[in-house]
PQR file of N, CA, C, O and H, with PARSE charges and radii, in Angstrom:
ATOM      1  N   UNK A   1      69.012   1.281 -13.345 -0.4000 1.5000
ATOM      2  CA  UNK A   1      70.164   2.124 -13.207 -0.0000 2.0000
ATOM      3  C   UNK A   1      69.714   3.560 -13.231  0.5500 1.7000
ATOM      4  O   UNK A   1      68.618   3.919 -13.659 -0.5500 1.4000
ATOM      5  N   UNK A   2      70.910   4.587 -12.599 -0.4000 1.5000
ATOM      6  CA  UNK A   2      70.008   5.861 -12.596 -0.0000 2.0000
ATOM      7  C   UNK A   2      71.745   6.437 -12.623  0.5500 1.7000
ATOM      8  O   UNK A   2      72.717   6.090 -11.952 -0.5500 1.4000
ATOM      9  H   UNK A   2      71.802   4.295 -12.251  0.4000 1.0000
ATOM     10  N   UNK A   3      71.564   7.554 -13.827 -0.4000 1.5000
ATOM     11  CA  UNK A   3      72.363   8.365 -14.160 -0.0000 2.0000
ATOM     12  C   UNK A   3      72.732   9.430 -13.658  0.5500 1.7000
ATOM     13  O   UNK A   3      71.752  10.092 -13.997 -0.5500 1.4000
ATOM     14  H   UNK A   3      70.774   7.835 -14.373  0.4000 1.0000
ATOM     15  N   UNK A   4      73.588  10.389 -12.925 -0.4000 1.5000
ATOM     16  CA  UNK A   4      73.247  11.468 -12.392 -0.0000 2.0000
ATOM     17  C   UNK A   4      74.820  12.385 -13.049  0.5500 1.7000
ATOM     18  O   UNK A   4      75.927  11.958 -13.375 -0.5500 1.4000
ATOM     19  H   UNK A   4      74.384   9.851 -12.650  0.4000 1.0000
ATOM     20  N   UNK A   5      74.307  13.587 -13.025 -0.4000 1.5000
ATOM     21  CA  UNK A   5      75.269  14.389 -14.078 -0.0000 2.0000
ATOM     22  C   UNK A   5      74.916  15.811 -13.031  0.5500 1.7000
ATOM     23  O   UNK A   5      73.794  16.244 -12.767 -0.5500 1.4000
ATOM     24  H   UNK A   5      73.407  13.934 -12.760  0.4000 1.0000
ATOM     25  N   UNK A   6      76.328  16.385 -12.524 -0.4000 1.5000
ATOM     26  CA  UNK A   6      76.124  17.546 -11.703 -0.0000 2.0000
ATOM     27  C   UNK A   6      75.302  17.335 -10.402  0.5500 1.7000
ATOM     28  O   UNK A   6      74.746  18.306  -9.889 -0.5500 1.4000
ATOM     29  H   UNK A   6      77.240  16.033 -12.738  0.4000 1.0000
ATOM     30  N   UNK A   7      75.213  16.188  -9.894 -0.4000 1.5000
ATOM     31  CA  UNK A   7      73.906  15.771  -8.776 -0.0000 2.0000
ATOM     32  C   UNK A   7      72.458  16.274  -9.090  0.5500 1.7000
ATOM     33  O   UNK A   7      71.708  16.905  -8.345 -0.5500 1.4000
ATOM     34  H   UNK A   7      75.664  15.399 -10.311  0.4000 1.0000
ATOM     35  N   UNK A   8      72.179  15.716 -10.749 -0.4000 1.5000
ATOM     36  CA  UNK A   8      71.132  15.693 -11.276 -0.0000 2.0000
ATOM     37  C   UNK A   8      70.434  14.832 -11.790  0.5500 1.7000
ATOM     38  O   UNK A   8      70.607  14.832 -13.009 -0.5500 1.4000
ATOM     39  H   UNK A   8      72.788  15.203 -11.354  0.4000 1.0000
ATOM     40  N   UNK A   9      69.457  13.810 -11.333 -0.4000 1.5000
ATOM     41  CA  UNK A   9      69.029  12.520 -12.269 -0.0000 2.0000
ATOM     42  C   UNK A   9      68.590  13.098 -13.210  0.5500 1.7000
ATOM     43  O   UNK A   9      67.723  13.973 -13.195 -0.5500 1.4000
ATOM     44  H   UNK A   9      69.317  13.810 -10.343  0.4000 1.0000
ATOM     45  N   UNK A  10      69.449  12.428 -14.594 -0.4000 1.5000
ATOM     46  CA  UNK A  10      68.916  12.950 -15.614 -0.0000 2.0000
ATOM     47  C   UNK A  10      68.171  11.643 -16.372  0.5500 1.7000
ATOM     48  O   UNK A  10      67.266  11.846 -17.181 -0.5500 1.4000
ATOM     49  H   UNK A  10      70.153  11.718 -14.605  0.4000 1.0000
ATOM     50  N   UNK A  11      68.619  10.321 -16.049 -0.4000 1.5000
ATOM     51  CA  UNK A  11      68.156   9.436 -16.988 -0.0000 2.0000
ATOM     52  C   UNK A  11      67.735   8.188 -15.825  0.5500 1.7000
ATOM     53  O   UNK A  11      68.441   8.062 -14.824 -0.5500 1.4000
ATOM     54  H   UNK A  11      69.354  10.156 -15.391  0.4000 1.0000
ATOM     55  N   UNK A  12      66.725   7.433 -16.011 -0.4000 1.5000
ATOM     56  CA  UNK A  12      66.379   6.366 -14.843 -0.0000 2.0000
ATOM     57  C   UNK A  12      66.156   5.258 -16.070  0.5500 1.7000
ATOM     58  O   UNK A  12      65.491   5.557 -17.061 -0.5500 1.4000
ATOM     59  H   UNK A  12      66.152   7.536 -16.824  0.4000 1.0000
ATOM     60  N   UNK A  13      66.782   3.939 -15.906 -0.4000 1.5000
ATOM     61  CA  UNK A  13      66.264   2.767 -16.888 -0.0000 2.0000
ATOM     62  C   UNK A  13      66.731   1.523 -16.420  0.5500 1.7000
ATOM     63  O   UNK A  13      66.690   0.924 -15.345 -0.5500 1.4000
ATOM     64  H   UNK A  13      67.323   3.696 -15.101  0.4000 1.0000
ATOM     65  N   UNK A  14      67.195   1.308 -17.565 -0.4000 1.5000
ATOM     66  CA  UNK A  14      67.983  -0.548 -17.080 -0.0000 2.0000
ATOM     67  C   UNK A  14      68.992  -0.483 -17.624  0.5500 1.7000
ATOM     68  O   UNK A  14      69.384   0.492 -18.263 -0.5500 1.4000
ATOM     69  H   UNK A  14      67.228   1.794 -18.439  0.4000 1.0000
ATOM     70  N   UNK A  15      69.671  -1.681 -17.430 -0.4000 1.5000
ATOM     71  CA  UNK A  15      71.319  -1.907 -18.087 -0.0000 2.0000
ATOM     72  C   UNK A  15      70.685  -3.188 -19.316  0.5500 1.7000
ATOM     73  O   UNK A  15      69.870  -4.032 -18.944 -0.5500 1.4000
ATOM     74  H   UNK A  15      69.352  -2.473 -16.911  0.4000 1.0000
ATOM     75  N   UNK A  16      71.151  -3.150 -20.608 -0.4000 1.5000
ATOM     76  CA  UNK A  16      70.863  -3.555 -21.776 -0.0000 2.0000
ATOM     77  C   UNK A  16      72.152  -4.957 -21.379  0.5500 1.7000
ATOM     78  O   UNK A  16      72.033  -6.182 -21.374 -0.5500 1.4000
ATOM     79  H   UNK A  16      71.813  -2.465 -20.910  0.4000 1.0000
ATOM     80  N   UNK A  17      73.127  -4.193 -21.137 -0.4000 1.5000
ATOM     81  CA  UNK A  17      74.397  -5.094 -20.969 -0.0000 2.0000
ATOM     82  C   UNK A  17      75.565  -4.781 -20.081  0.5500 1.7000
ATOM     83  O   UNK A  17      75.575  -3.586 -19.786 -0.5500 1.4000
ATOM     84  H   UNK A  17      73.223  -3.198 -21.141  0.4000 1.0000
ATOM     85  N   UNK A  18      76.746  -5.604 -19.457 -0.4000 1.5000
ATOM     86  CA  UNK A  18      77.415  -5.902 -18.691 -0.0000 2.0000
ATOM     87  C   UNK A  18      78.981  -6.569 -19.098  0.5500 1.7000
ATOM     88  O   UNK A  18      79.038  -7.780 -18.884 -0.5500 1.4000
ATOM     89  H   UNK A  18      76.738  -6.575 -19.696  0.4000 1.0000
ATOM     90  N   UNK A  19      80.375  -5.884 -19.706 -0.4000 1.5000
ATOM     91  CA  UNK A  19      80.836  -6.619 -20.287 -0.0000 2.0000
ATOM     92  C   UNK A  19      82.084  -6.310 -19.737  0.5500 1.7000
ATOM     93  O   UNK A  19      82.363  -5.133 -19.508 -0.5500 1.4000
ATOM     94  H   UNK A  19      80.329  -4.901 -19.879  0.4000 1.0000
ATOM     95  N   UNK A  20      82.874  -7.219 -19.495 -0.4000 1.5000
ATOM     96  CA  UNK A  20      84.266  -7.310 -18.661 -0.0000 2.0000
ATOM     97  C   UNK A  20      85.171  -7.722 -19.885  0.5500 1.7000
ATOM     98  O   UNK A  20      84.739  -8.791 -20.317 -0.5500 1.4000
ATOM     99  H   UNK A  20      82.647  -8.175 -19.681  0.4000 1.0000
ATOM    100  N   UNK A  21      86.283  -7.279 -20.625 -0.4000 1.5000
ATOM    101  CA  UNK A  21      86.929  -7.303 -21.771 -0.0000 2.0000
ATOM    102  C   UNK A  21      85.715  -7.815 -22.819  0.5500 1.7000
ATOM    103  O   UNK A  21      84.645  -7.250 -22.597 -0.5500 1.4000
ATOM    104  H   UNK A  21      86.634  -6.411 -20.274  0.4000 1.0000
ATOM    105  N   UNK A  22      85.701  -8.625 -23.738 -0.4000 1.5000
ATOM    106  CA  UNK A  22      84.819  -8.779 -24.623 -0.0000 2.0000
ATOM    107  C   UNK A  22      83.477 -10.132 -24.105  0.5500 1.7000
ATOM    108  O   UNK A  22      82.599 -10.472 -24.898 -0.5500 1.4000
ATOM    109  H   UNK A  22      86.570  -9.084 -23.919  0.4000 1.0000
ATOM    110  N   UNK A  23      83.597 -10.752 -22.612 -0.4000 1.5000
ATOM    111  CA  UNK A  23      82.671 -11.322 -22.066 -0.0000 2.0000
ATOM    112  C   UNK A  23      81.272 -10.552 -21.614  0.5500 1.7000
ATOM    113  O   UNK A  23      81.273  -9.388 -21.213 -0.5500 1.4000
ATOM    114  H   UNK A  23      84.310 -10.476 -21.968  0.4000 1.0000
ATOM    115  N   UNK A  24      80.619 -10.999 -21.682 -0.4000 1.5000
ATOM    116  CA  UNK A  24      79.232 -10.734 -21.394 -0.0000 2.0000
ATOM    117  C   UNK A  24      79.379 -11.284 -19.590  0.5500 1.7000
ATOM    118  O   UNK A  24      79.596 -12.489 -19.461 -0.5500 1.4000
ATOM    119  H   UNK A  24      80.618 -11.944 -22.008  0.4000 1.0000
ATOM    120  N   UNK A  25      79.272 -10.475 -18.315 -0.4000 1.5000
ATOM    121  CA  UNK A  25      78.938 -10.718 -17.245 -0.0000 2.0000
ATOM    122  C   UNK A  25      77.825 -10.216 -16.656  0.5500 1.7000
ATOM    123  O   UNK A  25      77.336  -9.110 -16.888 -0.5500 1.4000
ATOM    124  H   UNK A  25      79.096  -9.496 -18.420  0.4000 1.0000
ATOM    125  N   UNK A  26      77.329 -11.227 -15.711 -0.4000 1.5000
ATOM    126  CA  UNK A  26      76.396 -10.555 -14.700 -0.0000 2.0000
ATOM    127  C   UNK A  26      76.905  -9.779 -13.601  0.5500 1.7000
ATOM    128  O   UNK A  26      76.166  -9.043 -12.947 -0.5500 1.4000
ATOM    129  H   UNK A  26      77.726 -12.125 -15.523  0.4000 1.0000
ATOM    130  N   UNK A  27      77.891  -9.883 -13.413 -0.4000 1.5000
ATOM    131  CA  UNK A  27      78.517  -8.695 -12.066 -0.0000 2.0000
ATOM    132  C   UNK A  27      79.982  -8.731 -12.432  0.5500 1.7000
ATOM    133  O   UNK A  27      80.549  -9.711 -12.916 -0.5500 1.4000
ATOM    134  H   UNK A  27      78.491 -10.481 -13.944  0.4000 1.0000
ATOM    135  N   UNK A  28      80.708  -7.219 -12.071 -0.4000 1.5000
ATOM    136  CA  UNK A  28      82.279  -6.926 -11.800 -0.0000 2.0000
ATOM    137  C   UNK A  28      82.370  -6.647 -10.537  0.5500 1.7000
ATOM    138  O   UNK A  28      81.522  -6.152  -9.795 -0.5500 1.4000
ATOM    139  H   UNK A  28      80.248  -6.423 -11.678  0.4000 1.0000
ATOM    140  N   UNK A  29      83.543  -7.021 -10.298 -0.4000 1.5000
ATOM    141  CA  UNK A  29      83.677  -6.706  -8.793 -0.0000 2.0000
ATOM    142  C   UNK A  29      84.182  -5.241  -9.097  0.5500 1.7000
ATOM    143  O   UNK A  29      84.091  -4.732 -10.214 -0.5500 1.4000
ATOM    144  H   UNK A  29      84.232  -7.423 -10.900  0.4000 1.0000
ATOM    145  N   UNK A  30      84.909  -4.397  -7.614 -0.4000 1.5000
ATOM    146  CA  UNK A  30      84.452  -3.027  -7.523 -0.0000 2.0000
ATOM    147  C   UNK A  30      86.453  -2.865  -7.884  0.5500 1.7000
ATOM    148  O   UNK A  30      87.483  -3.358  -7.426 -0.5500 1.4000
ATOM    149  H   UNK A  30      84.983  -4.810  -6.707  0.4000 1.0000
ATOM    150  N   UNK A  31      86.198  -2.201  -8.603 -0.4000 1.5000
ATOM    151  CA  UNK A  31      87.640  -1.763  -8.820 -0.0000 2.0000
ATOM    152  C   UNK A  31      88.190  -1.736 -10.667  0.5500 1.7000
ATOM    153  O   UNK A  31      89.035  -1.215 -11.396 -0.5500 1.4000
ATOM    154  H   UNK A  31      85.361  -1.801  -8.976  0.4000 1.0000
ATOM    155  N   UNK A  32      87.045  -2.675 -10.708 -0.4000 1.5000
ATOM    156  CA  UNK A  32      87.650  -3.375 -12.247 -0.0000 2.0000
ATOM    157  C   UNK A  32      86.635  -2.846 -13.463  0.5500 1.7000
ATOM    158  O   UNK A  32      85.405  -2.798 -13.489 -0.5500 1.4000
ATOM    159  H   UNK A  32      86.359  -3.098 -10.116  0.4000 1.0000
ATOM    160  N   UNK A  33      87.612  -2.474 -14.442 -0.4000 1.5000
ATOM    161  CA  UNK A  33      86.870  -1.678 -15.411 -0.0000 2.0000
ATOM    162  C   UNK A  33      85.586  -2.785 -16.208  0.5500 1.7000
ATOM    163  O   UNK A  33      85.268  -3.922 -15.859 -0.5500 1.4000
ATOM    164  H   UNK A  33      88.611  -2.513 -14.421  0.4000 1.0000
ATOM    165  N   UNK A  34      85.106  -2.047 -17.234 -0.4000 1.5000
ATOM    166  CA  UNK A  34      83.721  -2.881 -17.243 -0.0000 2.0000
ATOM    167  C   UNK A  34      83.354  -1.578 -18.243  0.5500 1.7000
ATOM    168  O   UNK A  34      83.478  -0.374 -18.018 -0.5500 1.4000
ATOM    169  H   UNK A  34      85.364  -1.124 -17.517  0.4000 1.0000
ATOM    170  N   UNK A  35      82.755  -2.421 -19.673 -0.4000 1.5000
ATOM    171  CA  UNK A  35      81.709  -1.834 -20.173 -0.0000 2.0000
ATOM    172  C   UNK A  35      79.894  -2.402 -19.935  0.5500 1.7000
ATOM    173  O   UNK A  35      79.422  -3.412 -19.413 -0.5500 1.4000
ATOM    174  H   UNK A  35      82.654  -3.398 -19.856  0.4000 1.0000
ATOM    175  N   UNK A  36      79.177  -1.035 -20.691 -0.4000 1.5000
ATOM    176  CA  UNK A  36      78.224  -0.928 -19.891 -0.0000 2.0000
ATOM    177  C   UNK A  36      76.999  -0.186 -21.226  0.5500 1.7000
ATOM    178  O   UNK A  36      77.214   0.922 -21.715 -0.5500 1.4000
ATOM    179  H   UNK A  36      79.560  -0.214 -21.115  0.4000 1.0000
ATOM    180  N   UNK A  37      76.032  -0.867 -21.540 -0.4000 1.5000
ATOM    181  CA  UNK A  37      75.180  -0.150 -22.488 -0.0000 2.0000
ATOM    182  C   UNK A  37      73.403  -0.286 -21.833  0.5500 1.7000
ATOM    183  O   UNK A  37      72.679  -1.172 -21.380 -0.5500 1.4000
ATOM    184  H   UNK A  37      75.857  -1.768 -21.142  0.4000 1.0000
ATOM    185  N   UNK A  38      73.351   0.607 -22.015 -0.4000 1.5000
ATOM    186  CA  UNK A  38      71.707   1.208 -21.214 -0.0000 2.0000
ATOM    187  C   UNK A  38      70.436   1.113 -22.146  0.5500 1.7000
ATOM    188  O   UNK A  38      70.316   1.863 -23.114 -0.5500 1.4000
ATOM    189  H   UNK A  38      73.939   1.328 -22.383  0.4000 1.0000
ATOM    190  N   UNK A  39      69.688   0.356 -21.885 -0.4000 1.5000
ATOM    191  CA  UNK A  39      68.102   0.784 -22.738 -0.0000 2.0000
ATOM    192  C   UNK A  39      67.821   2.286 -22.772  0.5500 1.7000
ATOM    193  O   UNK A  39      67.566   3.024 -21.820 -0.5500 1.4000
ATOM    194  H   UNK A  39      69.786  -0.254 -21.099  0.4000 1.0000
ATOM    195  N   UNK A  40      67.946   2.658 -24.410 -0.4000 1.5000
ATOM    196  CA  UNK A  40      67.122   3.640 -25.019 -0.0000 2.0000
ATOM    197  C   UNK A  40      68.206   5.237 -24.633  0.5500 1.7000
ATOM    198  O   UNK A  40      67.928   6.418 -24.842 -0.5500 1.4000
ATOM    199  H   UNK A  40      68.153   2.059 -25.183  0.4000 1.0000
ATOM    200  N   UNK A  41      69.423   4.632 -24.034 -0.4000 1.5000
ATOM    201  CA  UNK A  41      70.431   6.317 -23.463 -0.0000 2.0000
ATOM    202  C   UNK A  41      71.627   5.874 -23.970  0.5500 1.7000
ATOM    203  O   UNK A  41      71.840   4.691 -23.703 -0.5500 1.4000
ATOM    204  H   UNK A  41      69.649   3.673 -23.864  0.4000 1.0000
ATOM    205  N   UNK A  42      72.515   6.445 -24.637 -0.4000 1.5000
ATOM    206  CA  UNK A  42      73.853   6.834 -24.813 -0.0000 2.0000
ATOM    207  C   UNK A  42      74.522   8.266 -24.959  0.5500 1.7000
ATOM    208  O   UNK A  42      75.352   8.757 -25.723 -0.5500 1.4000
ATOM    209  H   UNK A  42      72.342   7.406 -24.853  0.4000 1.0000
ATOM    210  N   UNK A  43      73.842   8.670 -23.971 -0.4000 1.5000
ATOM    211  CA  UNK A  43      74.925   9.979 -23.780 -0.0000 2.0000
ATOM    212  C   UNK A  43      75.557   9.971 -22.479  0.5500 1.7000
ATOM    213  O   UNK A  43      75.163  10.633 -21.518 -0.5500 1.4000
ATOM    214  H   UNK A  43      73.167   8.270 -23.351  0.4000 1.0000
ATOM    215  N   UNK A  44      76.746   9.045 -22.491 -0.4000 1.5000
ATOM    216  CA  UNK A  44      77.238   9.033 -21.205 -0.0000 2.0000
ATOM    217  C   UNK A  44      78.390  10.127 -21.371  0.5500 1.7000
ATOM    218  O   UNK A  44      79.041  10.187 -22.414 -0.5500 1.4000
ATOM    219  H   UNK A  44      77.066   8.507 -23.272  0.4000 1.0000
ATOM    220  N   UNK A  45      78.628  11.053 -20.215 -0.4000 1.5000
ATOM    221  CA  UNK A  45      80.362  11.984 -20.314 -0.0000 2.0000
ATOM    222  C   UNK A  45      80.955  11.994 -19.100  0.5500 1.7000
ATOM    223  O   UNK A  45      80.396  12.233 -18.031 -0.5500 1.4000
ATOM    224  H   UNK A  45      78.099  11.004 -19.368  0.4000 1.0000
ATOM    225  N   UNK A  46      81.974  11.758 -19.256 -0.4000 1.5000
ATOM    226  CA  UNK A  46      83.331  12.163 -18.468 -0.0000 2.0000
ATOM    227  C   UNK A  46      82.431  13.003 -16.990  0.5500 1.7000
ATOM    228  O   UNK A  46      81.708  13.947 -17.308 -0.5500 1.4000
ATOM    229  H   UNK A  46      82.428  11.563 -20.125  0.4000 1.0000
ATOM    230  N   UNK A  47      82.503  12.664 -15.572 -0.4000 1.5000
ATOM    231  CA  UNK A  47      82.032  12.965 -14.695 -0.0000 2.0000
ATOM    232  C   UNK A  47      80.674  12.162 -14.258  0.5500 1.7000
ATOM    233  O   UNK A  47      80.363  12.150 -13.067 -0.5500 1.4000
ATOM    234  H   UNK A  47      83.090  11.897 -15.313  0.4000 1.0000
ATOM    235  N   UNK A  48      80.072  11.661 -14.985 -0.4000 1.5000
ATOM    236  CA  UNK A  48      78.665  11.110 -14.821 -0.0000 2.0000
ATOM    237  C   UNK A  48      78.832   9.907 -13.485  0.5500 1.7000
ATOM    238  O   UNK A  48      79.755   9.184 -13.109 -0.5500 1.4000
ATOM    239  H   UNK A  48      80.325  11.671 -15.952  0.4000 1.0000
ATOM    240  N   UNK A  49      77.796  10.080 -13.153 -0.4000 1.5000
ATOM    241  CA  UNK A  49      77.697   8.755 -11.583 -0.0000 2.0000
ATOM    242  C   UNK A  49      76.589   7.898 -11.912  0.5500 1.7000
ATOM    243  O   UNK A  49      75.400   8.200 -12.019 -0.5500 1.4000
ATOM    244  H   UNK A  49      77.046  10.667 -13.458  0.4000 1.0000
ATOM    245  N   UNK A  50      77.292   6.514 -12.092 -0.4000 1.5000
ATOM    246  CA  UNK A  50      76.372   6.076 -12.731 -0.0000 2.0000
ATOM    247  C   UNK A  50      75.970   5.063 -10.874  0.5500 1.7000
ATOM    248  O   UNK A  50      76.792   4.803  -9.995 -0.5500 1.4000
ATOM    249  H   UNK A  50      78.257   6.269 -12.006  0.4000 1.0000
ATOM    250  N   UNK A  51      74.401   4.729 -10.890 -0.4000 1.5000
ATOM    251  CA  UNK A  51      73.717   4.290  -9.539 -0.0000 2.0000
ATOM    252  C   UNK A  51      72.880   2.829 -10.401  0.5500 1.7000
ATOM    253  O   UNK A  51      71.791   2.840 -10.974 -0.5500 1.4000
ATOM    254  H   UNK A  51      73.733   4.939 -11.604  0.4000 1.0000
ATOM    255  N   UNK A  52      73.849   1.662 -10.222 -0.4000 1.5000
ATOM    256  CA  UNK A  52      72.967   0.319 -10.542 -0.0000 2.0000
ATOM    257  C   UNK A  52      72.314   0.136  -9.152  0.5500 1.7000
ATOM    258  O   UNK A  52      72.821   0.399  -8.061 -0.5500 1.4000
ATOM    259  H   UNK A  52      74.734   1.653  -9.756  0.4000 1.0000
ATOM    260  N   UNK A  53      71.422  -0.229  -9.340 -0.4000 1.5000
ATOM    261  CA  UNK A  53      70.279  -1.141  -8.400 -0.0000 2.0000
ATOM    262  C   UNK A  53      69.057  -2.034  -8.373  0.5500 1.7000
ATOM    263  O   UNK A  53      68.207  -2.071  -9.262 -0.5500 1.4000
ATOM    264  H   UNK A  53      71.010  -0.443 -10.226  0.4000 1.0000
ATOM    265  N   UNK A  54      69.058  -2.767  -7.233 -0.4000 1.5000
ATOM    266  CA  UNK A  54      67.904  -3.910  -7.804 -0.0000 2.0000
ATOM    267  C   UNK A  54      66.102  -3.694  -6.852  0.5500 1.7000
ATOM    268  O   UNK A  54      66.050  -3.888  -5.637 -0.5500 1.4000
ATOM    269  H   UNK A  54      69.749  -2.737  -6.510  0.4000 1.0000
ATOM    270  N   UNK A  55      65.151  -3.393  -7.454 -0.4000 1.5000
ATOM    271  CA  UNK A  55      64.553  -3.297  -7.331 -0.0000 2.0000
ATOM    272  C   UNK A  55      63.528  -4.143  -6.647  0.5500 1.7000
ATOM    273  O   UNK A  55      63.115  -4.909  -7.518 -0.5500 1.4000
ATOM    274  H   UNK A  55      65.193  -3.235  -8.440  0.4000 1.0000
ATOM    275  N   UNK A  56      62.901  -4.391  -5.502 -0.4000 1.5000
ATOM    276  CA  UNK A  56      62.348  -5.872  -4.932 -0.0000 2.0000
ATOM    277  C   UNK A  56      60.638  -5.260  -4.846  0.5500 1.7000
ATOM    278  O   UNK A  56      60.491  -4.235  -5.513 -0.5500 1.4000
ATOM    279  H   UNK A  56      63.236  -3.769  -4.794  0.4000 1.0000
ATOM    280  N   UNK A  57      59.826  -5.576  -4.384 -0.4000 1.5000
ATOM    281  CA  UNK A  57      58.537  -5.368  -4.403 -0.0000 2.0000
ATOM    282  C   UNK A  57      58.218  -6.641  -2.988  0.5500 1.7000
ATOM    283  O   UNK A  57      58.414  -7.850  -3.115 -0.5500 1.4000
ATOM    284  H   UNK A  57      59.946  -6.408  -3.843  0.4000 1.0000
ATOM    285  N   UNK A  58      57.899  -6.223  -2.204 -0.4000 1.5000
ATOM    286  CA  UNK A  58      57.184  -6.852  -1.050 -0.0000 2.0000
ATOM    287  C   UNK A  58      56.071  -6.364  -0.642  0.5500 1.7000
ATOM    288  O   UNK A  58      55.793  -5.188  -0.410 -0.5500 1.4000
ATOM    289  H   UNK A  58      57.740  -5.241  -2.101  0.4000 1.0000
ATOM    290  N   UNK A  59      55.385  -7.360  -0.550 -0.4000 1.5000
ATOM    291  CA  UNK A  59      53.992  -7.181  -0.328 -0.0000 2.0000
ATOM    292  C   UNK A  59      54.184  -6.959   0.932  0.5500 1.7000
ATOM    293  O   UNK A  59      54.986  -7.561   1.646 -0.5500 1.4000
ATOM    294  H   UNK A  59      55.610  -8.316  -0.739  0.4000 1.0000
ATOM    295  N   UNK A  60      53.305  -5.905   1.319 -0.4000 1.5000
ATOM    296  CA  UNK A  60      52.984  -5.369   2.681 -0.0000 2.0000
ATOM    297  C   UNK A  60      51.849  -6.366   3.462  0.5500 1.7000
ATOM    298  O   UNK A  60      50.829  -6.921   3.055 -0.5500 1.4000
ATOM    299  H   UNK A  60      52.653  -5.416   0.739  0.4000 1.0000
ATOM    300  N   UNK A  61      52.763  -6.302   5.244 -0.4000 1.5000
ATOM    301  CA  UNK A  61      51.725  -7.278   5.679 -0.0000 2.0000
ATOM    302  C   UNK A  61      51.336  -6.694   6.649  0.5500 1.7000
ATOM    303  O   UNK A  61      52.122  -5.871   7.117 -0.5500 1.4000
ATOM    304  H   UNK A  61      53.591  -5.850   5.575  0.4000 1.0000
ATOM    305  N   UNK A  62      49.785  -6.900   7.441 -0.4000 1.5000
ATOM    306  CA  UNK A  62      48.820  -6.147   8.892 -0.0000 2.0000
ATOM    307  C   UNK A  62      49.381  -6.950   9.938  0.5500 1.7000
ATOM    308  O   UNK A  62      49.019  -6.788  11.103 -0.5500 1.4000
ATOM    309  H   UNK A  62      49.146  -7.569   7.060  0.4000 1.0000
TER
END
């Protein structure tokens, strides 16, 4: 996940957790509120853009 505040990355990490009322989920769909706790950051405020994404690694081929 990558935090951005003023169109500034301020924080790059992972998501710790994913929680739709008091369930633990792997995905919300787009509209629907959702808490959200980050490895090693809690200073989230009012304006922040938060950017989840999944990271793949492919080996390059000749």
């Amino acid at each position: 996940m990558r935090l951005l505040r003023d169109n500034v990355v301020i924080h790059e990490g992972t998501l710790k957790t994913l929680k739709r009322f008091k369930d633990e989920v792997k995905e919300v769909q787009s509209g629907q509120e959702c808490g959200m706790a980050f490895e090693n950051y809690d200073d989230i405020r009012k304006g922040d853009i938060i950017e989840i994404f999944e990271r793949e690694e492919v080996q390059r081929q000749l």
